[in-house]
N, C-alpha and C positions, 0 to 999 in steps of 0.2 A: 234479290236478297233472300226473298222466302224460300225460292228453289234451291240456292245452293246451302241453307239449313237444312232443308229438306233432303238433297244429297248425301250432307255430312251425316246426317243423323242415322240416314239409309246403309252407309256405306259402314260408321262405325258400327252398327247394328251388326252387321253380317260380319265385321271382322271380329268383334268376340265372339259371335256365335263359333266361327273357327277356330278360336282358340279353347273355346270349352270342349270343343272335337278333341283336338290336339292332346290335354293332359287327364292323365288316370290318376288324378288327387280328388275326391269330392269336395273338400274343401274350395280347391280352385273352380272347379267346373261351377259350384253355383255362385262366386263371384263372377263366372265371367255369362253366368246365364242372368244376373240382376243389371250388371250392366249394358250386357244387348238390349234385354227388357228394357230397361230406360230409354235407350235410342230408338227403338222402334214406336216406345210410344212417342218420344217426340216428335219423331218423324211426322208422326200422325197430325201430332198437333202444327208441324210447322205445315203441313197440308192444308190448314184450318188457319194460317197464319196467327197463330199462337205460341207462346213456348212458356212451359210447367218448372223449365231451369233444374230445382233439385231434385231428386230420387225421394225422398223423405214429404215432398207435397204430392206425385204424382197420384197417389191412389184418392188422397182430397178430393186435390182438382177433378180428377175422373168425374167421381161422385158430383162434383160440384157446376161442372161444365161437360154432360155429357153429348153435347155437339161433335165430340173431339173424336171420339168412338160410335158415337150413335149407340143403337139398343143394345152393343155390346160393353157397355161404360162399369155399367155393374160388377159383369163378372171379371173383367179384363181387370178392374181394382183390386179386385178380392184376389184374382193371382199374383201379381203385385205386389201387393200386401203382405203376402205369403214369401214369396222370394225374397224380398228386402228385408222385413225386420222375423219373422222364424226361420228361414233355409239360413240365412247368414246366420242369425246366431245361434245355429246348430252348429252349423259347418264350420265357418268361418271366425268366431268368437270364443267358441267352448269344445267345440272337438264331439257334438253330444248327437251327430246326427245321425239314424239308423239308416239302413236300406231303403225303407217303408217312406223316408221322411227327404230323400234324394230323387226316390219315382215321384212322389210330389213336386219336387220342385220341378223336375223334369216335364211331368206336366204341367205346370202352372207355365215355366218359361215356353212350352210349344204353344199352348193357346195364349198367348201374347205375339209370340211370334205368328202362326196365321192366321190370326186376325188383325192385325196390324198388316200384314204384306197382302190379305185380300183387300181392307181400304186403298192402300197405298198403289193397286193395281190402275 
């Protein structure tokens, strides 16, 4: 059971990460960079045989159970954090996000993304 969440969460991980490839909207790109982010971290967690369920507890839980990431629990939340409730409500809610505020989320979604794919190694 744990493996094949740990698949699913792997596999959807990577497929929106493609699709944020795919489209030239900022808008869409960091919904589809908060949803990879979501999979990847649970990925992690279904590693740890756990699961955080919604996007809106993960940066908590991080904080709260950081087994799940190890010494990277910290930062990996605060990216997170960042992606889910300011990139989206730049991007995705109000139309309000600059350049400045898309390189952000851009990074926040790649160090989630490898560090979550070097646990997951």
């Amino acid at each position: 059971m744990r493996m094949s969440r740990l698949k699913t969460h792997l596999n959807r991980a990577r497929e929106f990460k493609r699709a944020a490839e795919l489209v030239d909207y900022p808008d869409a790109k960091v919904q589809m960079w908060c949803v990879s982010a979501h999979h990847f971290i649970e990925a992690c967690a279904a590693k740890k045989r756990q699961h955080i369920h919604k996007p809106e507890r993960v940066a908590d839980e991080l904080n709260r159970n950081p087994a799940i990431l190890g010494s990277d629990s910290g930062r990996i939340a605060k990216a997170f954090r960042y992606l889910d409730r300011e990139a989206r409500a730049k991007f995705v809610d109000s139309d309000s996000g600059t350049k400045a505020d898309l390189e952000r989320a851009r990074k926040s979604f790649e160090l989630v993304e490898s560090t979550c794919e070097a646990i997951l190694q």
